[in-house]
N, C-alpha and C positions, 0 to 999 in steps of 0.2 A: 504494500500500500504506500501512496506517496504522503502521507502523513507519517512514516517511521521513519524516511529518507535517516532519517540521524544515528540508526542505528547501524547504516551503512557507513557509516564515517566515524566509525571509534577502532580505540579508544579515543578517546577526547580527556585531555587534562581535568582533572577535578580539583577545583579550587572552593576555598571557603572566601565570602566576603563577609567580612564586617564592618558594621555602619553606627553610629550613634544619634538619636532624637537631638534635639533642641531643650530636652528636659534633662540630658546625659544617660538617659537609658539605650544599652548598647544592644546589636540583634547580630546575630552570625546565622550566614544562612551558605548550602552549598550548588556551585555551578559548573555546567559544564558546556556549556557556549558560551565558551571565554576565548579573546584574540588578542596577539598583538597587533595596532595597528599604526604604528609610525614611528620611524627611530626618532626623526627628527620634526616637533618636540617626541618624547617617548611617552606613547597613550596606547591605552588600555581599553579594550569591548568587555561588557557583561550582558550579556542576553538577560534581561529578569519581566517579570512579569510587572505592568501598570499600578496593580496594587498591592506588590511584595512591600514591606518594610524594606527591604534593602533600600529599593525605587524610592520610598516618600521618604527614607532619612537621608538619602545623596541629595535630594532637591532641595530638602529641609536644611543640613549642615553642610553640604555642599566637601564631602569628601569619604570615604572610603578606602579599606585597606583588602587585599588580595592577596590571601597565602594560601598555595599549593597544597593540596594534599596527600600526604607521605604515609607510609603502610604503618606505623607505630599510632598512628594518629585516625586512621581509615575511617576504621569504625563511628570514633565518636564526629570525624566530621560529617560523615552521612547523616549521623543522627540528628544534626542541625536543623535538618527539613523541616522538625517538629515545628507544627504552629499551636504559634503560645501567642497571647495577649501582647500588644506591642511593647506596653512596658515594662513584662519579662524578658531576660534572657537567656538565651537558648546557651548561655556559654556556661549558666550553672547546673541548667535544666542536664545538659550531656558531659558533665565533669572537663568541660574545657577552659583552659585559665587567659585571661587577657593580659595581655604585654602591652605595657605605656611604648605607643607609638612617640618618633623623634622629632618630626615635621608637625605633625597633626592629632587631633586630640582623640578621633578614632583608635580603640587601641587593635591592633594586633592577636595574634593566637602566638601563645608563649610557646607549645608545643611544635608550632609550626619550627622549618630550618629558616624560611623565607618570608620576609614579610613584607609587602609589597603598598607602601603610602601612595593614596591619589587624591590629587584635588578633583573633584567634579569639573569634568570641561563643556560639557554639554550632552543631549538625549535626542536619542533620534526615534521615532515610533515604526518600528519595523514589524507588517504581520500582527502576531497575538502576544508580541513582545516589545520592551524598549530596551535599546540599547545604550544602554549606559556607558559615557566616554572617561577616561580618568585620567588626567596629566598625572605622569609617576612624578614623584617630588624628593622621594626616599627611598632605597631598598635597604632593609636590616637581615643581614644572614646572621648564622647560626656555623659557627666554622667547620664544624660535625657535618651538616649537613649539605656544604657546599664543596665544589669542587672544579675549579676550572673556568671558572664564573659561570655555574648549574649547580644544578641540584645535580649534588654526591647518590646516582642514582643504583649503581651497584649494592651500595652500602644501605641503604635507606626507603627506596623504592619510590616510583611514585603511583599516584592512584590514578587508572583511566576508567572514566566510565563507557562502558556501551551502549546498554540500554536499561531500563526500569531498575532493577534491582540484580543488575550484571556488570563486572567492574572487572579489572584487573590491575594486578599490579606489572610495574614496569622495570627493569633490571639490568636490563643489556643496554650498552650505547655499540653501534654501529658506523663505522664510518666506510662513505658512499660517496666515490670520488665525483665532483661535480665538474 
């Protein structure tokens, strides 16, 4: 069916975003139509939905943080997805701890290797999604978890998803002369 097209196209990176309200309540939620899209400035896609929390606290505080997610960490970032009350968050609800971001007052996933600060650059309404733009500002590694300026993927894995509740972890780097 061409409404699963996206299952044909994984793994796909799994990232967790986190966002925080205008009242300081933080939401972490997980994606997996995420893109780079321009070195120069270096900006960031989120496919989320109109009325995620992620969507109304980037427009509301005008910034956001993107950390990958790595096989130690798998689990509880899937479990993100829970919807809870906006002024909950999902970061106690799934025993994930925030890390004071350096740039922005969004914090981070402490458990993450990578954490990746964005200002809000702008939204585009794309289909039954908007895509959310993010000027990077700051990346914070984790020196465990990096390697060659990536993710230390041998050692630490990263998570793709493919479809509904189908993921894999990722292990191997290959190089494929261009």
């Amino acid at each position: 069916m061409p409404k699963d097209f996206f299952g044909f196209i994984g793994p796909r990176p799994t990232v967790c975003v986190s966002t925080i309200d205008s009242d300081g309540n933080t939401n972490i939620a997980p994606y997996s139509f995420v893109t780079p899209l321009s070195f120069d400035p270096p900006l960031i896609g989120i496919a989320a939905a109109e009325t995620r929390d992620t969507t109304l606290n980037t427009r509301e505080t005008g910034e956001f943080v993107v950390s990958p997610v790595t096989e130690d960490w798998a689990e509880k970032g899937v479990r993100t997805e829970v919807s809870l009350p906006r002024e909950e968050s999902e970061f106690e609800e799934v025993g994930l701890s925030e890390k004071e971001s350096t740039k922005i007052k969004t914090p981070g996933v402490k458990e993450a290797a990578v954490n990746i600060e964005c200002e809000y650059h702008s939204d585009f309404e794309i289909g039954d999604h908007v895509l959310l733009v993010g000027k990077i500002v700051h990346i914070e590694t984790e020196n465990e978890g990096v390697k060659n300026g990536r993710l230390n993927l041998e050692d630490i894995g990263s998570l793709g998803h493919v479809k509904g509740e189908e993921f894999c972890i990722s292990r191997t780097i290959s190089k494929i002369e261009r």
